[in-house]
C-alpha positions as CSV (number, residue, x, y, z in Angstrom):
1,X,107.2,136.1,74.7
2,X,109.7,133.5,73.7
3,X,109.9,130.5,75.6
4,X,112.4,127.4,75.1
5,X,110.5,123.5,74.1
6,X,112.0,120.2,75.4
7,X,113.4,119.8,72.4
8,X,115.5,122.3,72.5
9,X,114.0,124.9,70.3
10,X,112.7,128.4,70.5
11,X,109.6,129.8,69.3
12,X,107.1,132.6,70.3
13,X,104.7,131.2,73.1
14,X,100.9,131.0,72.2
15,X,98.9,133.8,74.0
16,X,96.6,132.2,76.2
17,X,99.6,130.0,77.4
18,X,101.7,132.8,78.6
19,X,100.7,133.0,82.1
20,X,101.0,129.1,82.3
21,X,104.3,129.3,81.5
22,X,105.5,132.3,83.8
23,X,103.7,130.3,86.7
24,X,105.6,127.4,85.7
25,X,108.9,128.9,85.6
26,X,108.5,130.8,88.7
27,X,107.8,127.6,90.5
28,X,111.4,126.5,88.8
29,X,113.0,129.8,90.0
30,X,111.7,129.3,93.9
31,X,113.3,125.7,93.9
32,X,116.7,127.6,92.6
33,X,116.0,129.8,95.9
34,X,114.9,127.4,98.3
35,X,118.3,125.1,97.1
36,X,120.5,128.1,98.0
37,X,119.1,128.8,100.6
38,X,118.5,124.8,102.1
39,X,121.2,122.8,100.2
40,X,119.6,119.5,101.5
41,X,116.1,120.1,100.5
42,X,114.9,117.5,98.3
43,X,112.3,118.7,95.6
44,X,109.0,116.9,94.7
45,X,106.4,118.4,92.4
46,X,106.6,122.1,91.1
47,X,103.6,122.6,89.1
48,X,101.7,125.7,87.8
49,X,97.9,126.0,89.0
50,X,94.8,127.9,87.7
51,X,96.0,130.2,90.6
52,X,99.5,130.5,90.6
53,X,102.3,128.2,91.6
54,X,103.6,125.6,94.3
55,X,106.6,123.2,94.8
56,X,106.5,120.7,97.7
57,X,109.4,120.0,99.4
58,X,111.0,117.7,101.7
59,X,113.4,120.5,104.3
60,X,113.7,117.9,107.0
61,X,113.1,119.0,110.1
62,X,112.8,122.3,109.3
63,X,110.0,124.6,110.0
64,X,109.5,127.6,107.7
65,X,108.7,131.2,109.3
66,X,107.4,134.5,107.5
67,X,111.0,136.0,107.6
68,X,111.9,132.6,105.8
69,X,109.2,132.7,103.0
70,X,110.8,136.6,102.5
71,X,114.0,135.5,102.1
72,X,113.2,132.7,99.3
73,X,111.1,135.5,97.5
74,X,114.5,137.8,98.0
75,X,116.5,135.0,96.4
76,X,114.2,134.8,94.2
77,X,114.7,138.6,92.8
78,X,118.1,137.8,92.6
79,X,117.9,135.2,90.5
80,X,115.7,136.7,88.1
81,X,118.4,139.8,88.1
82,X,121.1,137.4,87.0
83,X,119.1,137.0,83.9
84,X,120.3,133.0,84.2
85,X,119.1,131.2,80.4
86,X,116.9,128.1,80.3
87,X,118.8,125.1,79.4
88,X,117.1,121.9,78.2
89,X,118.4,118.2,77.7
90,X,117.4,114.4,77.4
91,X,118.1,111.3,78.9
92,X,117.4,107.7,78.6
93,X,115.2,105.8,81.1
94,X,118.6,104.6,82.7
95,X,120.5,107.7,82.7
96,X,118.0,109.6,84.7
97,X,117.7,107.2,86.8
98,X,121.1,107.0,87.7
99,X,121.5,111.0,87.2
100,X,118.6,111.5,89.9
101,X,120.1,109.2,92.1
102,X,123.6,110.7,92.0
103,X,121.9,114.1,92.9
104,X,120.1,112.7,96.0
105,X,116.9,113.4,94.2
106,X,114.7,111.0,95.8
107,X,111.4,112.1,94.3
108,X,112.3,112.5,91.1
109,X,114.1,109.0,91.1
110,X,110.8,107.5,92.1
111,X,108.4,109.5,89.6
112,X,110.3,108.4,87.2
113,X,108.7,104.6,87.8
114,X,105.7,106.2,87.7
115,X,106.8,106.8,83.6
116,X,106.3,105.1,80.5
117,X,109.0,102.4,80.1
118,X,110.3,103.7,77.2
119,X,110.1,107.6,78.1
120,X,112.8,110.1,77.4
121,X,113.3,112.1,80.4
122,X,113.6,116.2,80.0
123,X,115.0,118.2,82.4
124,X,115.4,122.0,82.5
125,X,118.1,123.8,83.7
126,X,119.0,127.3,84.9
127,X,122.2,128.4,86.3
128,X,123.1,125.4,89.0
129,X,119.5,124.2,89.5
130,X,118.5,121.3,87.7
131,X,114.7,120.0,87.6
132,X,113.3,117.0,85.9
133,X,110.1,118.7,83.8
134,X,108.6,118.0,80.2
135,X,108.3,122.2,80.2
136,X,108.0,124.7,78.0
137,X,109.9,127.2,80.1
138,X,110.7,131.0,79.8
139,X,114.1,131.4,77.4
140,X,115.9,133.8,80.6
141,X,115.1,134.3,84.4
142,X,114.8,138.3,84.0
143,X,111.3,137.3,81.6
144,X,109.3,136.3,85.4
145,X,108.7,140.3,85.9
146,X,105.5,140.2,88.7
147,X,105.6,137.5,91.4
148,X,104.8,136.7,94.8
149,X,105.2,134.5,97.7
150,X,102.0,133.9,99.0
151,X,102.1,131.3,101.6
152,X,102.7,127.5,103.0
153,X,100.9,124.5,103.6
154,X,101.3,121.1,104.5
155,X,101.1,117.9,101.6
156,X,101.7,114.3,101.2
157,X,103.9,113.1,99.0
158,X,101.4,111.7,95.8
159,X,98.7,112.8,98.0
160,X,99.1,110.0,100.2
161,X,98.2,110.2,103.8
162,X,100.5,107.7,104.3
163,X,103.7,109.1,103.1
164,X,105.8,111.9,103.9
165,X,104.4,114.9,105.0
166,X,105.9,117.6,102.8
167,X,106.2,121.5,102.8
168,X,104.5,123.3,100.5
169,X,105.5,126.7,99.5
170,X,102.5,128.8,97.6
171,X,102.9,131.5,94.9
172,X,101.2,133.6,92.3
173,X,103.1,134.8,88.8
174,X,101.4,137.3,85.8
175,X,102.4,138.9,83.4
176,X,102.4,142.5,84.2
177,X,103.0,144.1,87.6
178,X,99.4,145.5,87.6
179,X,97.8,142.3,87.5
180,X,99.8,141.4,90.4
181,X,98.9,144.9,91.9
182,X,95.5,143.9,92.1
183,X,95.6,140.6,92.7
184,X,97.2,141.9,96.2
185,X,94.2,144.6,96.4
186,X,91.7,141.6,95.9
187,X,93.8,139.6,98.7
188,X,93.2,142.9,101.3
189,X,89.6,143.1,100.7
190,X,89.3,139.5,101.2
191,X,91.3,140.1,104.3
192,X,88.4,142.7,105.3
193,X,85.8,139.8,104.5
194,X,87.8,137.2,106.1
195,X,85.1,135.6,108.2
196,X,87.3,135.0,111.0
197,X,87.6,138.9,111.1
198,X,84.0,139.4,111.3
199,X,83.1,136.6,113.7
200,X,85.5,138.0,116.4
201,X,84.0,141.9,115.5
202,X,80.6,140.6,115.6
203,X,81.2,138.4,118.8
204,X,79.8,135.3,116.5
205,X,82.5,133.0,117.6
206,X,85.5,132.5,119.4
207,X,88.9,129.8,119.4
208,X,91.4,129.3,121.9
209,X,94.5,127.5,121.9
210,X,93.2,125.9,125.2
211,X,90.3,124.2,123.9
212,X,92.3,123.3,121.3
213,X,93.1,124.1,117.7
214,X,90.4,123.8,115.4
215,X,87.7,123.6,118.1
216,X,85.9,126.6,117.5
217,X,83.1,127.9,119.6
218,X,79.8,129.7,119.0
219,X,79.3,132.4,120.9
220,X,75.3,133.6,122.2
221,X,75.0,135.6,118.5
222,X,76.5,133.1,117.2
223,X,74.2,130.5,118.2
224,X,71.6,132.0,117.2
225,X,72.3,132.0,113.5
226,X,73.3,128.8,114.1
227,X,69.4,127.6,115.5
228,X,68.2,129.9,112.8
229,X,69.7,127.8,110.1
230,X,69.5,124.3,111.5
231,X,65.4,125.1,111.7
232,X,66.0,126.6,108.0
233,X,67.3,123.2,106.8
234,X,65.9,120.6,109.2
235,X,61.7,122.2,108.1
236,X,62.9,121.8,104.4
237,X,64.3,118.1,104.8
238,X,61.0,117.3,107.0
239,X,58.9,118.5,103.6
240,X,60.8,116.1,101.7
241,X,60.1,113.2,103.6
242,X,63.6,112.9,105.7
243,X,63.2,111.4,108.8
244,X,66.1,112.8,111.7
245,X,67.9,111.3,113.9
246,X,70.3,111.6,116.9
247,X,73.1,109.2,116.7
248,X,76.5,109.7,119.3
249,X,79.5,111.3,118.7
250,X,81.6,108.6,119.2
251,X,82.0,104.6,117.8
252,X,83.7,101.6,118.7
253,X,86.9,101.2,116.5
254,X,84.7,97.9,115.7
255,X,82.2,99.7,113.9
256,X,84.8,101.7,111.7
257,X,86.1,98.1,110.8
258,X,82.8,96.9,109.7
259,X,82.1,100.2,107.2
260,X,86.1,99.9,106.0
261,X,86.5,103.5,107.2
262,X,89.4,102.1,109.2
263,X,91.7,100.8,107.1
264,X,90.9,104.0,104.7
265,X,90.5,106.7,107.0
266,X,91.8,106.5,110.5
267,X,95.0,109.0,109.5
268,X,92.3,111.5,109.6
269,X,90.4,110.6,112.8
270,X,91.2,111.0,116.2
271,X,93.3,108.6,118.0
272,X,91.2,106.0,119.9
273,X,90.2,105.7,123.6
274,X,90.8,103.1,125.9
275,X,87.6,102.1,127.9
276,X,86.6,99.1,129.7
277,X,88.9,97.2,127.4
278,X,86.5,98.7,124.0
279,X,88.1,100.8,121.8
280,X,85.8,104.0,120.9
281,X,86.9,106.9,118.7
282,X,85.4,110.1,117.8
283,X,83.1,109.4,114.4
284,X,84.7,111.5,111.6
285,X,81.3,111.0,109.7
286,X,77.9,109.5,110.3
287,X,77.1,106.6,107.5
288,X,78.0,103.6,110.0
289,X,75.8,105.1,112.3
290,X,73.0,106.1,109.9
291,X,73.7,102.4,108.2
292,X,73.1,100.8,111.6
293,X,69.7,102.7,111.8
294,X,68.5,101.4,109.1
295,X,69.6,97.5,109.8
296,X,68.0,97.8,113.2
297,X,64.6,96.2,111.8
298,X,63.9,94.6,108.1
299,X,62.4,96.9,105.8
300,X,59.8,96.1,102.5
301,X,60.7,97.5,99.4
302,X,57.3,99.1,99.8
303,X,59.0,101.6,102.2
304,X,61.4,102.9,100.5
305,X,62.9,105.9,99.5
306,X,63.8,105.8,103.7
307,X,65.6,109.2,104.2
308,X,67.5,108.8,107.4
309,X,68.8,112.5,108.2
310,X,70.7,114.2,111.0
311,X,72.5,117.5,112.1
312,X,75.3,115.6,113.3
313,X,78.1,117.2,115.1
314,X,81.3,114.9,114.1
315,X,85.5,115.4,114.3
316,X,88.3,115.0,111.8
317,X,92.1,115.1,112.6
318,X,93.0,118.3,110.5
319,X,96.5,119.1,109.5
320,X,96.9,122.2,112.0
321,X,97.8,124.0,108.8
322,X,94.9,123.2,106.9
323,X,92.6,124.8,110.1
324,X,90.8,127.9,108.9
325,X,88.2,129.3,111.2
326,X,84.7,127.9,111.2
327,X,85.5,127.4,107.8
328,X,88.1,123.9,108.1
329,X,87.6,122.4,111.9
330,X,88.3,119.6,114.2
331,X,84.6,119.8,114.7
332,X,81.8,120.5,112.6
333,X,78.2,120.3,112.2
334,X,76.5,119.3,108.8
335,X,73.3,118.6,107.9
336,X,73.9,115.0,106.5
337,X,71.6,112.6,105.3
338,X,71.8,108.8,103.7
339,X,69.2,107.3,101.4
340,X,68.0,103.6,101.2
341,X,66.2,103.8,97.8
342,X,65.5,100.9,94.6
343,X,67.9,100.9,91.8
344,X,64.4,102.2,90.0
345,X,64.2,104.9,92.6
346,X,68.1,106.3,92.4
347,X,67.7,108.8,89.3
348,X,64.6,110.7,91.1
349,X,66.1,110.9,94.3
350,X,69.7,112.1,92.9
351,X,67.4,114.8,91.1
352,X,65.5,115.8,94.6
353,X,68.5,116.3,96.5
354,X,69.9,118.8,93.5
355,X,67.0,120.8,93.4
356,X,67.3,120.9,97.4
357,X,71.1,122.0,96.8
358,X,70.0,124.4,94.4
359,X,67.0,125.6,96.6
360,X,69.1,126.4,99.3
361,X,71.4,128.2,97.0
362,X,69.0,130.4,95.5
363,X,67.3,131.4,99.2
364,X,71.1,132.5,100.1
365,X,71.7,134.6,96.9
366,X,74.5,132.0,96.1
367,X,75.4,132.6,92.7
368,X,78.9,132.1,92.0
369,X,78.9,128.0,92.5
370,X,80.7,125.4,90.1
371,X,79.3,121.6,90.4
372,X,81.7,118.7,89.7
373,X,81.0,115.1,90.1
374,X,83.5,113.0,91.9
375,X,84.1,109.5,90.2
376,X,86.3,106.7,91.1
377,X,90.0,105.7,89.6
378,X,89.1,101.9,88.7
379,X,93.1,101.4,88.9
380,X,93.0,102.8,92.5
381,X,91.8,98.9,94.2
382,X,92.4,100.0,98.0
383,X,90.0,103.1,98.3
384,X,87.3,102.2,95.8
385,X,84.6,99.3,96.6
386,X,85.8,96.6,93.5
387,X,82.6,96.2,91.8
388,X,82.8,97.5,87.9
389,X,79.2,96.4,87.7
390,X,78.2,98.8,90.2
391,X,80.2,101.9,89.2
392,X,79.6,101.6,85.6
């Protein structure tokens, strides 16, 4: 497959980059739909995925449908039957600046700050729709052969809760209809082990609009798994030395200032009560109360490890697009724990709670797991605690 280079020139594509490239592109030919089809969206990021594709997009008030996600994927075919060529230019710093701006391209306008002072800015082109993008690209339209719409979600803009709240529209691109044919027959069995499926056939668990969205609620089978598991787990941490606790489900908006979860995480709890002129919210997670536990009487370095753990029922504000079953709630349960420990101490404990991950694991017959260790962005100063010392 040939594909077209920001610099303007043509070569074949290298194999295990192919399907990069048609997911890429496809996300460039839904924008061309969407534009058609909503003149005054305004286009964010478009980038290919291990999966497939997205875009997010500002549309404004408006709320996409099923019938709506058909029609862009319609547009789409179109598009890709005008066999429209990939285009590529260059500008200056300036000159996309000013280029963005006269197309009412607001994102693009401000990622280009986010840019290398002296950067040349590619863009892509393919019949009337223009995107900012370093590529490479397919060399026509007509090259994307097996696609498909698969969805929408909600998404800040840079992943900030405190911007924009953006659409955006989900898709999958390979290279041969057959591969797409059974990526859809995967999706259908998944469908048939869809948990939600299988908790309303086995009477496990139930929602209702009522209650509320993302409030599920366990039904007498149900249950019973449930006190079958929380024995599982609460007789292994008791082995291990973890002492439990019962801690409320809500806090003073005090509290939340003290830990800093306020000023870093209120966009995802729920809004705060009124009582008795306190302010209490529902807790989102336990370490303030766990934290408070543990400052309730001085403690020797003698006693420690102290493993302070709970099943702890607690709430988060979900995006009501984000709300998948018992799988993403308002209200959970997890078995959470916090450990006061030496700096001596830190390396054998981290190493105890693995094997317990991995214990646990291995009791279910959980196989297919990937572990990745979240670190901290030391140019990101307002969610990180600023201590190098202590990170490094």
């Amino acid at each position: 497959m040939k594909i077209l280079y920001n610099d303007g020139h043509v070569d074949e594509c290298p194999q295990e980059e192919v399907t990069h490239v048609l997911r890429h592109s496809a996300a460039h030919i839904m924008a061309q739909a969407i534009q058609r089809l909503y003149p005054e969206a305004d286009f964010a990021y478009g980038p290919a995925t291990d999966r497939g594709f997205y875009y997010d997009v500002d549309l404004g008030d408006k709320k996409l449908s099923d019938e709506d996600l058909a029609a862009i994927e319609a547009e789409m075919k179109k598009i890709i039957k005008e066999n429209l060529p990939f285009k590529t230019f260059a500008y200056s710093r300036e000159e996309a600046v000013k280029y963005l701006h006269e197309r009412n391209a607001v994102y693009k306008e401000e990622h280009v700050g986010d840019l290398p002072e002296d950067a040349t800015i590619t863009f892509y082109q393919q019949g009337d729709y223009v995107d900012m993008c370093v590529g490479p690209h397919i060399t026509y339209t007509k090259n994307l052969k097996a696609f498909k719409i698969t969805g929408q979600s909600g998404a800040y803009w840079k992943n900030d809760a405190s911007r924009k709240m953006l659409t955006r529209i989900n898709g999958v691109a390979f290279q041969t209809k057959e591969e797409l044919e059974e990526y859809e027959k995967q999706v259908e069995e998944a469908k048939a082990r869809d948990h939600r499926k299988i908790g309303k056939e086995m009477s496990l668990f139930m929602t209702d609009d009522l209650i509320g969205k993302g409030l599920p609620m366990f039904l007498p089978k149900g249950y019973t798994l449930w006190r079958e598991l929380e024995d599982y787990i609460r007789d292994k941490e008791l082995k291990l030395g973890y002492q439990h606790v019962l801690t409320p489900c809500v806090g003073t908006v005090a509290l939340y200032q003290t830990s800093g979860h306020w000023d870093h995480y209120k966009e995802n709890m729920f809004p705060a009560m009124e009582v008795e002129d306190e302010s209490f919210v529902l807790r989102p997670m336990n370490c303030p109360h766990h934290m408070m536990i543990y400052a309730n009487k001085p403690h020797s370095y003698r006693e420690l490890p102290i493993r302070i753990g709970e099943i702890a029922h607690d709430f988060r504000f979900e995006p009501s697009g984000s709300l998948k079953g018992i799988e993403r709630g308002r209200h959970f349960c997890q078995n959470d724990a916090h450990l006061f420990v030496t700096p001596a101490q830190i390396k054998d404990e981290v190493s105890r709670v693995v094997d317990l991950i991995f214990e646990v694991y291995k009791d279910f017959g959980i196989t297919d797991y990937r572990c990745v260790l979240s670190l901290r962005d030391p140019a990101d100063t307002k969610k990180y605690h600023p201590d190098d010392e202590m990170w490094n």
